[in-house]
Backbone as CSV, one residue per row, in Angstrom:
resi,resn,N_x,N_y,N_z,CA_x,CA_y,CA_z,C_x,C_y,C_z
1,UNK,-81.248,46.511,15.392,-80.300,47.524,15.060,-80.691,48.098,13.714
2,UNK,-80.543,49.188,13.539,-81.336,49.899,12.378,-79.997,50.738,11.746
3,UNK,-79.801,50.815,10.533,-78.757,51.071,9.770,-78.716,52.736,9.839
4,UNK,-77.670,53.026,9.925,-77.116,54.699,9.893,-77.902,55.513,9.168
5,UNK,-79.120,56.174,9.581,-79.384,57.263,8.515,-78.642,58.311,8.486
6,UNK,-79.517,59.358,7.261,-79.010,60.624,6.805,-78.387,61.821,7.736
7,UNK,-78.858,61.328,9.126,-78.812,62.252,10.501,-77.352,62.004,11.256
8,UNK,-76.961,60.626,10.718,-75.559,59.887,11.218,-76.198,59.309,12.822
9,UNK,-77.304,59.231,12.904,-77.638,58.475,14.005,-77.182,56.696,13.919
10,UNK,-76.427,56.394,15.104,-75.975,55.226,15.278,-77.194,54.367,15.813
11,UNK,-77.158,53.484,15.730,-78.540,52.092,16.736,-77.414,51.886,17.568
12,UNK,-78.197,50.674,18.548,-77.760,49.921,19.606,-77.357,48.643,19.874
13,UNK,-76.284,48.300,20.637,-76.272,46.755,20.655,-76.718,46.011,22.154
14,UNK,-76.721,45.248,22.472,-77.219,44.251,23.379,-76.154,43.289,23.190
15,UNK,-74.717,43.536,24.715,-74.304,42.589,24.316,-74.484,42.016,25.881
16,UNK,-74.113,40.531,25.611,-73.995,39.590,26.864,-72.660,38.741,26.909
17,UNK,-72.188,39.151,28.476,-71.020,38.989,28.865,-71.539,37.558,29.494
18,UNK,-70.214,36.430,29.055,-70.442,35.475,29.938,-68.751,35.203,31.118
19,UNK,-69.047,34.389,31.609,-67.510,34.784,32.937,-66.279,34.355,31.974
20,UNK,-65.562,34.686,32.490,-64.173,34.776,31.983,-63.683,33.153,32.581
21,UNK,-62.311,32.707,31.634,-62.144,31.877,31.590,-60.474,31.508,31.439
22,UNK,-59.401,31.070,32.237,-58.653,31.213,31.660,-57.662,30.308,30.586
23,UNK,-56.751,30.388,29.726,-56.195,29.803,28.984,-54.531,29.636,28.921
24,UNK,-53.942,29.063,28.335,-52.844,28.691,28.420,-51.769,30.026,28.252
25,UNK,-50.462,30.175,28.539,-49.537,30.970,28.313,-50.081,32.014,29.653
26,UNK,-51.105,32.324,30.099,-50.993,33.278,31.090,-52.409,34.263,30.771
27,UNK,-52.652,34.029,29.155,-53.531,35.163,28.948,-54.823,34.511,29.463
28,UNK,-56.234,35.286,29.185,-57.499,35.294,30.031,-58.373,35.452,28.620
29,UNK,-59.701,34.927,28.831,-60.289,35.201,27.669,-61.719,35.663,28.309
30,UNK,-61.921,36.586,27.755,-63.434,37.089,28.036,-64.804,36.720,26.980
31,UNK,-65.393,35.724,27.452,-66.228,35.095,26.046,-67.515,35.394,26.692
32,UNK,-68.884,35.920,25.118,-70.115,36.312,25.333,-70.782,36.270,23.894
33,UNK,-71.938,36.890,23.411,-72.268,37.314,22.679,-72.743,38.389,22.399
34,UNK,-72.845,38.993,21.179,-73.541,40.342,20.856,-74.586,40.133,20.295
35,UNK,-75.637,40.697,20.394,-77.327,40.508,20.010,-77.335,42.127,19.189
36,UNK,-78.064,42.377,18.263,-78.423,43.884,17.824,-79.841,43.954,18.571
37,UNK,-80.256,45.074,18.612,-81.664,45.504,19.123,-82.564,45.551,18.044
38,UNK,-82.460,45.258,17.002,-83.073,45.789,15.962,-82.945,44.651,14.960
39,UNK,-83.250,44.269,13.914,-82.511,43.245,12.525,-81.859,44.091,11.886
40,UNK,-80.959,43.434,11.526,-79.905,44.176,9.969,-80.189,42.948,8.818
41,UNK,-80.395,43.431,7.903,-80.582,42.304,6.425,-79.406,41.450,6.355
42,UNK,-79.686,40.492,6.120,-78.679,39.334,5.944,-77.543,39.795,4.995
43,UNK,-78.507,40.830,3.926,-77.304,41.048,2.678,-76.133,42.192,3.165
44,UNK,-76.475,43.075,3.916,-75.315,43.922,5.414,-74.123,43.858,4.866
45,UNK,-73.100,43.754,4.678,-71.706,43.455,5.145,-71.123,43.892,6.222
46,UNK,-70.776,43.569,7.075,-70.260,44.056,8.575,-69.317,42.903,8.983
47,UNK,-69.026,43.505,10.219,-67.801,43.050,10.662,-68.512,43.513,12.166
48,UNK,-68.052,42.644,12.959,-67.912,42.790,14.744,-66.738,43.226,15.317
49,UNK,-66.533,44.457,16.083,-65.399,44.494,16.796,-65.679,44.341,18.318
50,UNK,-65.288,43.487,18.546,-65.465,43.787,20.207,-63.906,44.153,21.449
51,UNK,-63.778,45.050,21.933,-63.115,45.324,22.717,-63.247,45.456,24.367
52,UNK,-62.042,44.737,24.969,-61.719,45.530,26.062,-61.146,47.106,26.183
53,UNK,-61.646,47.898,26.888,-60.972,49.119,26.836,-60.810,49.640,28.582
54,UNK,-59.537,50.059,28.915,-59.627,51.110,29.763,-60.135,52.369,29.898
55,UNK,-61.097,52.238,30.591,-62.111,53.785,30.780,-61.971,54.535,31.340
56,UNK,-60.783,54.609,32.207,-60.696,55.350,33.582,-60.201,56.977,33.157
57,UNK,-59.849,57.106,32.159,-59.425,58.225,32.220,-60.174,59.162,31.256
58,UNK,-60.678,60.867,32.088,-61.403,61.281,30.759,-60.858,62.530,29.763
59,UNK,-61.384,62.458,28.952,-61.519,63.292,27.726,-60.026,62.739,26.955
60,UNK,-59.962,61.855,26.872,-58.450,61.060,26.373,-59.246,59.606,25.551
61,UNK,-58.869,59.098,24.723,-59.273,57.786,23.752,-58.878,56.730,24.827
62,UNK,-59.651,55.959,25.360,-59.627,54.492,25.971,-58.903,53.656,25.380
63,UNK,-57.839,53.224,26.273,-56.765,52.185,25.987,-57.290,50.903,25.417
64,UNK,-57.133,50.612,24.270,-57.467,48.920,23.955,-56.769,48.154,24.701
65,UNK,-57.391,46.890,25.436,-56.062,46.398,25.633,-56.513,44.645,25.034
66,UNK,-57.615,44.357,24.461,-57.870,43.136,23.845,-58.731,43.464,22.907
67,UNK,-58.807,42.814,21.191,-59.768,43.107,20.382,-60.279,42.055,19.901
68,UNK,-61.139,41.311,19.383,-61.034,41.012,18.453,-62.553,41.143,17.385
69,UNK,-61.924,40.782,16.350,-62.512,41.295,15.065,-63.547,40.135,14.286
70,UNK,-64.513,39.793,14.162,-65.950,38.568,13.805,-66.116,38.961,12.434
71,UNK,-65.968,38.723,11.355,-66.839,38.504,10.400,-68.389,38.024,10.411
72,UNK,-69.639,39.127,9.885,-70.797,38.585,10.373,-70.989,37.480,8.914
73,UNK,-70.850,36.348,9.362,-71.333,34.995,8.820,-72.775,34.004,8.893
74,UNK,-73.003,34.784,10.255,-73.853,33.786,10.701,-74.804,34.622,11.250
75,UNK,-75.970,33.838,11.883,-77.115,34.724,12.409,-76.953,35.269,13.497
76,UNK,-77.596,36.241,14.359,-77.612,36.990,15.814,-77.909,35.797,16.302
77,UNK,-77.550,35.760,17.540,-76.429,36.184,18.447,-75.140,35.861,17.781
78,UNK,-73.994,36.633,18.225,-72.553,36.433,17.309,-72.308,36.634,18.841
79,UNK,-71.403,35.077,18.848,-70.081,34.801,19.906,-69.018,35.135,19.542
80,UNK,-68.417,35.565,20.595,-66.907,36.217,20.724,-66.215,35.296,22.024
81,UNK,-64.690,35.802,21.419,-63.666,34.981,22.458,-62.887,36.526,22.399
82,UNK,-62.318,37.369,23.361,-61.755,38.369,23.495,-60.362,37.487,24.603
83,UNK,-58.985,37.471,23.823,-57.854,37.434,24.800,-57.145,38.630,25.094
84,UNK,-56.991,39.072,26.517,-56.552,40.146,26.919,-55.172,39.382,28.051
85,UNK,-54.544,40.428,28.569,-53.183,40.123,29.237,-54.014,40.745,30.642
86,UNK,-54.639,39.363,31.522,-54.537,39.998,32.705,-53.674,40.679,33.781
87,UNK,-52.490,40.831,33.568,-51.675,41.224,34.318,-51.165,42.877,33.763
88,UNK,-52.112,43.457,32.859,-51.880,44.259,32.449,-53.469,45.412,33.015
89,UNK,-54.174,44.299,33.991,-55.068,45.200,34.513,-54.941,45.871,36.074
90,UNK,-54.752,47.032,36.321,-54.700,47.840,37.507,-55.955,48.249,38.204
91,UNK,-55.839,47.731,39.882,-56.618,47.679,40.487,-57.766,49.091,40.907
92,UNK,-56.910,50.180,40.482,-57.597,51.652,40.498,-58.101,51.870,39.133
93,UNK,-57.968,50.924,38.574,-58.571,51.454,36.968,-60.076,50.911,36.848
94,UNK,-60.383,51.530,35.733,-62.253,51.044,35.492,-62.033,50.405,33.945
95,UNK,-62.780,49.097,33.467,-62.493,48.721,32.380,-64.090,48.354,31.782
96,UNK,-63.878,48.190,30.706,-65.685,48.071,29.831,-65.208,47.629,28.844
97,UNK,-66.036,46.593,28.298,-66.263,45.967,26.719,-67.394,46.743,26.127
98,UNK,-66.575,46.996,24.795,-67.656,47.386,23.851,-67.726,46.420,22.770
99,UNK,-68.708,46.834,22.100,-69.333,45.828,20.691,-69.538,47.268,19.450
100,UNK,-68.704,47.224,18.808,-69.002,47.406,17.412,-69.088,47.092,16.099
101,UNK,-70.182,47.158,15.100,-70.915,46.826,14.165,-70.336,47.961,12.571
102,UNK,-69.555,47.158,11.808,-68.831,48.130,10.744,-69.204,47.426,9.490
103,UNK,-69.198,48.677,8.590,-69.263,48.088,7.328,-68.409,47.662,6.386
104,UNK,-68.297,47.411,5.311,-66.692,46.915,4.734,-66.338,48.229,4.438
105,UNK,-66.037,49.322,4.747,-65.339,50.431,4.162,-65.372,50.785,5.675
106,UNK,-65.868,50.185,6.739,-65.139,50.833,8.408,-66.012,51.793,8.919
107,UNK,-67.249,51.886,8.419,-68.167,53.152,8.768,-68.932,52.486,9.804
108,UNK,-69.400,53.142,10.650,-69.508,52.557,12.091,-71.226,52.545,11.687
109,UNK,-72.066,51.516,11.960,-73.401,50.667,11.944,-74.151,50.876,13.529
110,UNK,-73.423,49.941,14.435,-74.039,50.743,15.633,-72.867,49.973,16.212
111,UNK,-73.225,50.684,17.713,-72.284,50.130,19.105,-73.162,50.226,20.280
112,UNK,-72.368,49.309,21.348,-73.292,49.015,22.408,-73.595,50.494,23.171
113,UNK,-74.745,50.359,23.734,-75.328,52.000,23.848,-75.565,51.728,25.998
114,UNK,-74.697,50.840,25.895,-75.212,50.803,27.576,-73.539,50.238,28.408
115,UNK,-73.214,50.745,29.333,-72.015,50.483,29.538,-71.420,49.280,30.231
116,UNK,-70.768,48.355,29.656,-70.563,46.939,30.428,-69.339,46.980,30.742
117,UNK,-69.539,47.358,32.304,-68.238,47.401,33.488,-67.894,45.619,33.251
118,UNK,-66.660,45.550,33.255,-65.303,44.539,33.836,-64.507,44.765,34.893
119,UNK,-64.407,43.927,35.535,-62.679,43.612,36.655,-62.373,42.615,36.829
């Protein structure tokens, strides 16, 4: 993953979905890792967001419906645990995880550049 130049060109991520799993109270957890395509310097500051989003609908902002947020601490690959409310997913809908890569002021580094369908 190669850092934002002057052009505002974003890089790419490589993430890997592993199967879902479920957990107590009802909710579902979607656990994987994110890989960058590229190195980022250790000295970076970033943050991981990874989301579930509803995709189904266009030219409208995709529904979050699970996030969560990684501090980069550690080396690539960075594991994630995403809890979402399965019962909040509809069978005509289309859903995708993304992976995004931020800096401490929220300026976007890169995101996954390839689309990873869920159901």
């Amino acid at each position: 993953m190669a850092r934002r130049g002057g052009s505002g060109v974003v890089a790419g991520l490589a993430l890997a979905l592993a199967a879902c799993s479920s957990v107590d109270n009802g909710a579902t957890r979607i656990n994987g890792y994110v890989m960058p395509t590229a190195t980022l310097t250790s000295a970076e500051p970033v943050r991981i967001v990874v989301s579930l989003l509803d995709v189904s609908k266009q030219d409208v902002a995709a529904e979050v419906l699970g996030q969560s947020s990684i501090a980069l601490l550690a080396h690539w690959p960075i594991a994630y645990s995403l809890a979402y409310d399965r019962g909040q997913l509809k069978s005509h809908h289309t859903y995708a995880v993304q992976a995004r890569v931020m800096d401490n002021d929220g300026a976007l580094i890169a995101i996954t550049d390839t689309r990873h369908q869920f159901s």
